[in-house]
N, CA, C and O atoms as a GROMACS GRO file, in nm:
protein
  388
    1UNK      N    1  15.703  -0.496   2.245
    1UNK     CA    2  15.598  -0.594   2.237
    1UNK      C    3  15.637  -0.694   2.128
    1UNK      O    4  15.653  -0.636   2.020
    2UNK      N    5  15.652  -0.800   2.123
    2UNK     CA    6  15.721  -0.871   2.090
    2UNK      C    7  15.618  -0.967   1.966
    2UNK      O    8  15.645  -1.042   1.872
    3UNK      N    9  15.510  -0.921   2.019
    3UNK     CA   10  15.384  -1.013   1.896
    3UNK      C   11  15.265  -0.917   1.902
    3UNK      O   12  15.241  -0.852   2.004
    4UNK      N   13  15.176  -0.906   1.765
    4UNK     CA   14  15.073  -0.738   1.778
    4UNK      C   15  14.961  -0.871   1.851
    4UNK      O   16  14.958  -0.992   1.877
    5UNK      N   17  14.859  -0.715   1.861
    5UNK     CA   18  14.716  -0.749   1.944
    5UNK      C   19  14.640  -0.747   1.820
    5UNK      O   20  14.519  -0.730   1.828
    6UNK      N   21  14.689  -0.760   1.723
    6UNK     CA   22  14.570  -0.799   1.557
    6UNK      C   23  14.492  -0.874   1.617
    6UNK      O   24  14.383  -0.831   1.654
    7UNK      N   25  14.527  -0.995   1.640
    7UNK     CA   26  14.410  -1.096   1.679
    7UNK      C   27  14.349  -1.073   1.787
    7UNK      O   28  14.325  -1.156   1.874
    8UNK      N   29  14.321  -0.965   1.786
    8UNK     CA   30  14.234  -0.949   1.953
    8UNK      C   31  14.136  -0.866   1.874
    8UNK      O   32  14.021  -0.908   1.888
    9UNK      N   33  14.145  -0.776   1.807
    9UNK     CA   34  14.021  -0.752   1.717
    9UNK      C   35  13.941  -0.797   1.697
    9UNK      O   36  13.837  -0.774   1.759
   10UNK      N   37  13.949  -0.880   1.605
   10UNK     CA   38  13.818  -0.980   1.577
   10UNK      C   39  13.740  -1.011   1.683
   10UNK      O   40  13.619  -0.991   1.671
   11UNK      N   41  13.793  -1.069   1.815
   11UNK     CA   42  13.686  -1.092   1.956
   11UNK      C   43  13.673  -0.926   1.979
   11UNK      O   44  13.564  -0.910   2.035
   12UNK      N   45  13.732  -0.807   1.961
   12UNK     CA   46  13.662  -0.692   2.002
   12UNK      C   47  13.524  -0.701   1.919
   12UNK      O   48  13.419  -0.735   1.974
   13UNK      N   49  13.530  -0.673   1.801
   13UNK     CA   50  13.419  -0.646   1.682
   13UNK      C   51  13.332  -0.772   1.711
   13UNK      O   52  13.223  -0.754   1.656
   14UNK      N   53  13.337  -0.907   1.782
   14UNK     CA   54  13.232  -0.980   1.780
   14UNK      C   55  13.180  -0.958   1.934
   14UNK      O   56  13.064  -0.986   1.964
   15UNK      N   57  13.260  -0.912   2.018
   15UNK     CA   58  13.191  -0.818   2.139
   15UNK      C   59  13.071  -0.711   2.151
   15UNK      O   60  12.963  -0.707   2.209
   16UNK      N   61  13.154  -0.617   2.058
   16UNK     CA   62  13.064  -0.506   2.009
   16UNK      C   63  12.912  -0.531   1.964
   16UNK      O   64  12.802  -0.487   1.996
   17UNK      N   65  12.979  -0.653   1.846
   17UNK     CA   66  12.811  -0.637   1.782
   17UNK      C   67  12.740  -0.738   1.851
   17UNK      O   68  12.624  -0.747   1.808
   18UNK      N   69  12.776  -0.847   1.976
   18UNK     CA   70  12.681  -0.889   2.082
   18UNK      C   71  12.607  -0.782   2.161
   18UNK      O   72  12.505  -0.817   2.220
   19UNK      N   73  12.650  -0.646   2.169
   19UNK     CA   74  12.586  -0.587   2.245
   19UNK      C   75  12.709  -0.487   2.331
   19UNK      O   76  12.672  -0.419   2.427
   20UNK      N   77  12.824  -0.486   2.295
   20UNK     CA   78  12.948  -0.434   2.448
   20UNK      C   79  12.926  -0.303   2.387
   20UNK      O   80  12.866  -0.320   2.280
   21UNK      N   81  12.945  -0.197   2.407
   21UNK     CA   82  13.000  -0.049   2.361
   21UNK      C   83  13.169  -0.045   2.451
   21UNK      O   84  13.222  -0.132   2.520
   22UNK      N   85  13.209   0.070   2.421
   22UNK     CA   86  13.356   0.086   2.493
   22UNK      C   87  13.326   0.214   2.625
   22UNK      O   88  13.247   0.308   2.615
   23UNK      N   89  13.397   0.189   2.720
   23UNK     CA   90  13.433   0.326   2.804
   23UNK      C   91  13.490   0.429   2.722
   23UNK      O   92  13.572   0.427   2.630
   24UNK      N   93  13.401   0.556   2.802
   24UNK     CA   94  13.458   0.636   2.788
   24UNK      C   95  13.639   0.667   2.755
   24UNK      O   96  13.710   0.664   2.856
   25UNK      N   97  13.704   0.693   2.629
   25UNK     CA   98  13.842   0.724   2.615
   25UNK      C   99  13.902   0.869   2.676
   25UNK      O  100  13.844   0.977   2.689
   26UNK      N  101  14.010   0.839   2.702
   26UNK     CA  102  14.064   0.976   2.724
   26UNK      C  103  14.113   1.070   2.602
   26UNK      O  104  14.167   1.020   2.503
   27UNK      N  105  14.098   1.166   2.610
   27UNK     CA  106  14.068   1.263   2.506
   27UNK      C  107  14.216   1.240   2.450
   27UNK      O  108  14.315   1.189   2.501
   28UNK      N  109  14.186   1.316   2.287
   28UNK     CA  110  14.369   1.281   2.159
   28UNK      C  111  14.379   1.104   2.185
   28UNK      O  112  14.497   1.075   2.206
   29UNK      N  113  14.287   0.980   2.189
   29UNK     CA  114  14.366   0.832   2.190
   29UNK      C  115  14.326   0.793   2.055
   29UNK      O  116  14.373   0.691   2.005
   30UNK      N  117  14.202   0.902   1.961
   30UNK     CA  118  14.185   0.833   1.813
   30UNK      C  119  14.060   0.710   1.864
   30UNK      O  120  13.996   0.711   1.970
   31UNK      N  121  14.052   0.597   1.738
   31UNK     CA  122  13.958   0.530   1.761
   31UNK      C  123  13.961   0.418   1.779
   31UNK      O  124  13.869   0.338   1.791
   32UNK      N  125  14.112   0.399   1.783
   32UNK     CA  126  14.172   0.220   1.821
   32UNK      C  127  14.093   0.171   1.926
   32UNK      O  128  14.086   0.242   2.027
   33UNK      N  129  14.031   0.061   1.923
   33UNK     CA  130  13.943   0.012   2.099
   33UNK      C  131  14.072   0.005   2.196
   33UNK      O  132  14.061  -0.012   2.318
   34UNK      N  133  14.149   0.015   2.154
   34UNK     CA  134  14.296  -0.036   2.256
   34UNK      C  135  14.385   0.057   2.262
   34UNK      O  136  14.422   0.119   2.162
   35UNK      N  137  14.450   0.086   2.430
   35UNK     CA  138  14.512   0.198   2.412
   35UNK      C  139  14.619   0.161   2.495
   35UNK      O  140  14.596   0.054   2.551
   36UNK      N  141  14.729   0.211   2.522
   36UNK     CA  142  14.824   0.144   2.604
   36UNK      C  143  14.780   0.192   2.760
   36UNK      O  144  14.712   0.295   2.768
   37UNK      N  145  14.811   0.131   2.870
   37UNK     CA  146  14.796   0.119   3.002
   37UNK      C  147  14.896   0.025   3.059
   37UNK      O  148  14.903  -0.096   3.037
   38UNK      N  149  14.994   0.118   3.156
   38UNK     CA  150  15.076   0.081   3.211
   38UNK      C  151  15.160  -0.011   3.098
   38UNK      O  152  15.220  -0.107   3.147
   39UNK      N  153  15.171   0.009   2.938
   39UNK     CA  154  15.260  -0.013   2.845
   39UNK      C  155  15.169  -0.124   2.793
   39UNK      O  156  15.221  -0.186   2.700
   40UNK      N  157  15.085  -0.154   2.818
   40UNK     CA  158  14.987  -0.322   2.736
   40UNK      C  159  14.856  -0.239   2.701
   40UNK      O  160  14.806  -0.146   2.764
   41UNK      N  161  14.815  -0.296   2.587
   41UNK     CA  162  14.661  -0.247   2.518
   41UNK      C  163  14.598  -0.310   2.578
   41UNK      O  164  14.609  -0.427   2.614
   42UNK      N  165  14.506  -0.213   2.599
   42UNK     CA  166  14.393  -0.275   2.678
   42UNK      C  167  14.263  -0.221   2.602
   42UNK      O  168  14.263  -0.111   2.547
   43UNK      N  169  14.166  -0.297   2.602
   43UNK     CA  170  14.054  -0.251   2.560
   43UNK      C  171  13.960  -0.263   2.659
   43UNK      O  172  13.927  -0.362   2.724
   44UNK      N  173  13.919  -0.147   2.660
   44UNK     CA  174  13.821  -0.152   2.839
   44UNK      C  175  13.642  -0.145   2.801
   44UNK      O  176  13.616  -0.031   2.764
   45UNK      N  177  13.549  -0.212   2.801
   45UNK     CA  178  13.418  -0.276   2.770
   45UNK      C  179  13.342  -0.170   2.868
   45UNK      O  180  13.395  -0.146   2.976
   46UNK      N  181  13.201  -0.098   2.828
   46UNK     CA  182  13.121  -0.049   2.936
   46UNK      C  183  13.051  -0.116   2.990
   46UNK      O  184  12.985  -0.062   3.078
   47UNK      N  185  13.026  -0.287   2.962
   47UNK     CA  186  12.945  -0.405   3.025
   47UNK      C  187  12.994  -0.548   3.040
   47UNK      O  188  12.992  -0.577   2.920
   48UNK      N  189  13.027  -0.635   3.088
   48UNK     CA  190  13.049  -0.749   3.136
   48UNK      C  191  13.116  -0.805   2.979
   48UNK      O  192  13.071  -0.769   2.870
   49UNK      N  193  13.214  -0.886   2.995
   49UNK     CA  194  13.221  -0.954   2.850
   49UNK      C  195  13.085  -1.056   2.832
   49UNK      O  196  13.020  -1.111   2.921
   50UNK      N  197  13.073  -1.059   2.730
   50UNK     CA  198  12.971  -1.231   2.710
   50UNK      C  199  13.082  -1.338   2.679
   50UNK      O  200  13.142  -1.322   2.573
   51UNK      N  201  13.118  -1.445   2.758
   51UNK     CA  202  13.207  -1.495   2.756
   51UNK      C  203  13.173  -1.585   2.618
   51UNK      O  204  13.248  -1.608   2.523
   52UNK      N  205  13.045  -1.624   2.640
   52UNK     CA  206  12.962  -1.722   2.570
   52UNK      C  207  13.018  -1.712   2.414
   52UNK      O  208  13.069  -1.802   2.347
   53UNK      N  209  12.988  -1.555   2.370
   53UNK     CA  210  13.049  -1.511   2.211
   53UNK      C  211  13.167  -1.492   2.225
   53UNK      O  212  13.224  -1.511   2.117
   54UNK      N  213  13.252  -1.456   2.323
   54UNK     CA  214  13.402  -1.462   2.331
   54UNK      C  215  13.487  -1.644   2.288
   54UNK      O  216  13.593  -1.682   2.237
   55UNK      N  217  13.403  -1.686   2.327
   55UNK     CA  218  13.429  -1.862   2.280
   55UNK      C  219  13.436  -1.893   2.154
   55UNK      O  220  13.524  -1.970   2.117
   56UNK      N  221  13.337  -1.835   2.057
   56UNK     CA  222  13.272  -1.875   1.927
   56UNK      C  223  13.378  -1.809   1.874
   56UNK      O  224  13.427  -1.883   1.788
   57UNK      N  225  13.448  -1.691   1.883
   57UNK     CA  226  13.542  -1.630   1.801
   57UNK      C  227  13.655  -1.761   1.783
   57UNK      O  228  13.711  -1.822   1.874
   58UNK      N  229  13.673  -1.792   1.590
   58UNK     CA  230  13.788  -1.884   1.570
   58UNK      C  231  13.933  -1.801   1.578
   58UNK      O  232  13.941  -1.682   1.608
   59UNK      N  233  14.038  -1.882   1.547
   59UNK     CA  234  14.169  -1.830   1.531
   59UNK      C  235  14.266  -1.794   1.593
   59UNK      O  236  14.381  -1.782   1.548
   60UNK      N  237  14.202  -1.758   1.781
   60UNK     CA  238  14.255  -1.697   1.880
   60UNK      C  239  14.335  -1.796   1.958
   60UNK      O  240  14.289  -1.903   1.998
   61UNK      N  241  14.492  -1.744   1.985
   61UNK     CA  242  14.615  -1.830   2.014
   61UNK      C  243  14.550  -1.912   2.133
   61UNK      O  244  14.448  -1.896   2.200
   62UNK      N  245  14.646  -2.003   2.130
   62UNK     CA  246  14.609  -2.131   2.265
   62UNK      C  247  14.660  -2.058   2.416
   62UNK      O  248  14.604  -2.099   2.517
   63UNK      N  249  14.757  -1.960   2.427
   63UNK     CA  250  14.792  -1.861   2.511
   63UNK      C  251  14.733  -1.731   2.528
   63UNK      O  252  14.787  -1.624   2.558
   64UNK      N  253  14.556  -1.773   2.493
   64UNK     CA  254  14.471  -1.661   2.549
   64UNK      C  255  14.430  -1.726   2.683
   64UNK      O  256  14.412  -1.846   2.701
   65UNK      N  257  14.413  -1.580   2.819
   65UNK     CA  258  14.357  -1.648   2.923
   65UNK      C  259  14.197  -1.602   2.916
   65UNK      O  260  14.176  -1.498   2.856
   66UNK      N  261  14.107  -1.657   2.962
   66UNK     CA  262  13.973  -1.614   2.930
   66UNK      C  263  13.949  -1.656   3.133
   66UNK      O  264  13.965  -1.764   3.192
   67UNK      N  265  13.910  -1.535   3.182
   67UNK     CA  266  13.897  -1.514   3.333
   67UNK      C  267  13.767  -1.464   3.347
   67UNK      O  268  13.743  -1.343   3.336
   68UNK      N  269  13.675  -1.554   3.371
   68UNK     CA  270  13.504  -1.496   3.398
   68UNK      C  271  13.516  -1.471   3.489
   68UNK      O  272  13.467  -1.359   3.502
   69UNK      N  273  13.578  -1.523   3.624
   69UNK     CA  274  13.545  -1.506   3.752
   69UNK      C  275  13.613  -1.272   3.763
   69UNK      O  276  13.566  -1.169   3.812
   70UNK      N  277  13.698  -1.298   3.707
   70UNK     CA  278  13.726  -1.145   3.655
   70UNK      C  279  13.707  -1.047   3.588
   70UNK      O  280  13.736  -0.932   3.622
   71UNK      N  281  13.648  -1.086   3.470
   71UNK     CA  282  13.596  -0.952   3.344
   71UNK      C  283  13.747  -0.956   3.273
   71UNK      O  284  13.817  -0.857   3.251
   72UNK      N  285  13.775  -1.081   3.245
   72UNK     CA  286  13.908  -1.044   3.169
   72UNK      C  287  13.982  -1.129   3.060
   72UNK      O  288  14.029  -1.237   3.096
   73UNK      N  289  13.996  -1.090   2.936
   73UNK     CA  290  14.022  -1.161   2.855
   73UNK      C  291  14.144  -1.128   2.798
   73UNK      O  292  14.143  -1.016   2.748
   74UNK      N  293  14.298  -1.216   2.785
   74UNK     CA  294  14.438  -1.180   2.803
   74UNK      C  295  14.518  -1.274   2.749
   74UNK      O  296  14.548  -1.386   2.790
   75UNK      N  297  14.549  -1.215   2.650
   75UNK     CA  298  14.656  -1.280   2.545
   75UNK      C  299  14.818  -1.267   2.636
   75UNK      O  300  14.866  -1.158   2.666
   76UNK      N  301  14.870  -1.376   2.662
   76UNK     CA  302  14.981  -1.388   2.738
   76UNK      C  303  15.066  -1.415   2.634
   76UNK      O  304  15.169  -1.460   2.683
   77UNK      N  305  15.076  -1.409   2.493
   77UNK     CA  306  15.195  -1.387   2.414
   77UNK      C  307  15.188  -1.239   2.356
   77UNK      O  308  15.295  -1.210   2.302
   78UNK      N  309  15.085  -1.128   2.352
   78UNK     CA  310  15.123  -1.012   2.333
   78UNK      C  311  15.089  -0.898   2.413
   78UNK      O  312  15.114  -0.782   2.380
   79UNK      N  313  15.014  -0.943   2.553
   79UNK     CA  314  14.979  -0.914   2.676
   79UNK      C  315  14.851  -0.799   2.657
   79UNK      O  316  14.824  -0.708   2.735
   80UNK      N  317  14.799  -0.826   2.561
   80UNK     CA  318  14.635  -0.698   2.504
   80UNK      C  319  14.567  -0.821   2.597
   80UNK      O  320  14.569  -0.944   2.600
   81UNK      N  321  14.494  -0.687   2.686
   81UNK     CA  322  14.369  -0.737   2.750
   81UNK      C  323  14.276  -0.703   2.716
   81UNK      O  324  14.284  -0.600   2.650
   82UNK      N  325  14.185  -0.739   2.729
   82UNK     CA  326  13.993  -0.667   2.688
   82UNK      C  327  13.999  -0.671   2.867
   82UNK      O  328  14.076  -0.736   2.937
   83UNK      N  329  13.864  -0.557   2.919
   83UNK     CA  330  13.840  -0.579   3.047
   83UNK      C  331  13.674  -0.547   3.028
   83UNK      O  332  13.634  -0.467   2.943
   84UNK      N  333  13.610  -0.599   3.093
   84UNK     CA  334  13.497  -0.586   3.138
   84UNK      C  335  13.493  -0.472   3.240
   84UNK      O  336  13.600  -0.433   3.285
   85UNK      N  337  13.358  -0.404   3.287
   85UNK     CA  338  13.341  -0.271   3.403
   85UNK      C  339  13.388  -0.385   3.540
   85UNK      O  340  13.418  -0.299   3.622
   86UNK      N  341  13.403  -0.468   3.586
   86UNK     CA  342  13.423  -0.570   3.668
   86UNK      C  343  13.558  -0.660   3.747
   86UNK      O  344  13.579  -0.740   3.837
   87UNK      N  345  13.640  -0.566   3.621
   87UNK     CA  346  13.773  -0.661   3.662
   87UNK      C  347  13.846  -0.620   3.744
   87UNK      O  348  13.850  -0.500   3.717
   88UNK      N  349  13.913  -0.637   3.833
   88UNK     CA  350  14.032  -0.643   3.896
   88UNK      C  351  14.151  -0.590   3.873
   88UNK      O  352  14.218  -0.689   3.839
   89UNK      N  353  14.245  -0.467   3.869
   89UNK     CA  354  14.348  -0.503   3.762
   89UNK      C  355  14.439  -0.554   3.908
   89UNK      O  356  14.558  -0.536   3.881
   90UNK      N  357  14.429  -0.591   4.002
   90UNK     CA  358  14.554  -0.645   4.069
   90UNK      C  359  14.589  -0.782   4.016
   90UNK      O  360  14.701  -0.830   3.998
   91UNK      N  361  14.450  -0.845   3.992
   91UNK     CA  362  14.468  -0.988   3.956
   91UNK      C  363  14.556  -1.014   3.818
   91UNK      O  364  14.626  -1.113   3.798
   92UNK      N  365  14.538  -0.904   3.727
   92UNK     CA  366  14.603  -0.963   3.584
   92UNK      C  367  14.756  -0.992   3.626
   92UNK      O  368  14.826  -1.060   3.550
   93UNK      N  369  14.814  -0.936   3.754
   93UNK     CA  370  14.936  -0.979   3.727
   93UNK      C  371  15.002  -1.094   3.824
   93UNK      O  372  15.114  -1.110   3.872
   94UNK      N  373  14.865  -1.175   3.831
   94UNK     CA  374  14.887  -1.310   3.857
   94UNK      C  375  14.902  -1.410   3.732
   94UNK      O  376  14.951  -1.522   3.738
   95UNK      N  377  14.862  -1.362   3.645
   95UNK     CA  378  14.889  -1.472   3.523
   95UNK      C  379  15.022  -1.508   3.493
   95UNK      O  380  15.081  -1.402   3.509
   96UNK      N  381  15.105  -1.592   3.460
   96UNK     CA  382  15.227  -1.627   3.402
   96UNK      C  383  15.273  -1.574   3.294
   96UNK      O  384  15.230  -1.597   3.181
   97UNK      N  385  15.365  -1.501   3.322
   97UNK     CA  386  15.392  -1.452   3.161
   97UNK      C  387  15.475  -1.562   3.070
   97UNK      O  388  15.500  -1.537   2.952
   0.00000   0.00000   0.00000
C-alpha cells in the first residue's frame, strides 16, 4: 500500500458521532474501524453514510471518490473504503485506479 488510510479516520470519527455505529467484526480484528478485505481497508458502517457530514470533513485528498448512488466512500490513492449496509462491492472496481 503505497500511501496509509490515516486520513480516512477523521471522516470515520465524524461518521460515528453523526449517528453510524460499525458492523459486526469478525472475531481476533482488535478495534481498528478498518480491516483488510480482499487486501484494502475497509470500514464497513451498520447504516447508510450521511454524505451531507462526509462533505464537511476538511483535509481529505482530491482523489477521494464519494459514490451516494452506492454507499461508498474511496480513497483511490490508498484504496480504504468506508461502505455503507447498501453498497455494491462489484461496482468499487469500476473506479480508476
Amino acid at each position: 500500500m503505497a500511501h496509509s488510510q490515516k486520513h480516512m479516520y477523521e471522516m470515520v470519527d465524524a461518521l460515528v458521532s453523526a449517528g453510524n455505529g460499525f458492523r459486526p467484526r469478525p472475531p481476533g480484528l482488535g478495534s481498528d474501524p478498518f480491516w483488510l478485505t480482499a487486501g484494502n481497508p475497509v470500514c464497513y458502517l451498520d447504516a447508510s453514510i450521511d454524505f451531507a457530514v462526509a462533505k464537511t470533513v476538511p483535509g481529505q485528498p482530491v482523489d477521494l471518490v464519494v459514490d451516494e448512488d452506492n454507499d461508498l466512500i474511496f480513497c483511490k490513492l490508498c484504496w480504504t473504503a468506508i461502505q455503507g449496509p447498501t453498497h455494491r462491492v462489484e461496482t468499487v472496481w469500476n473506479h480508476p485506479r
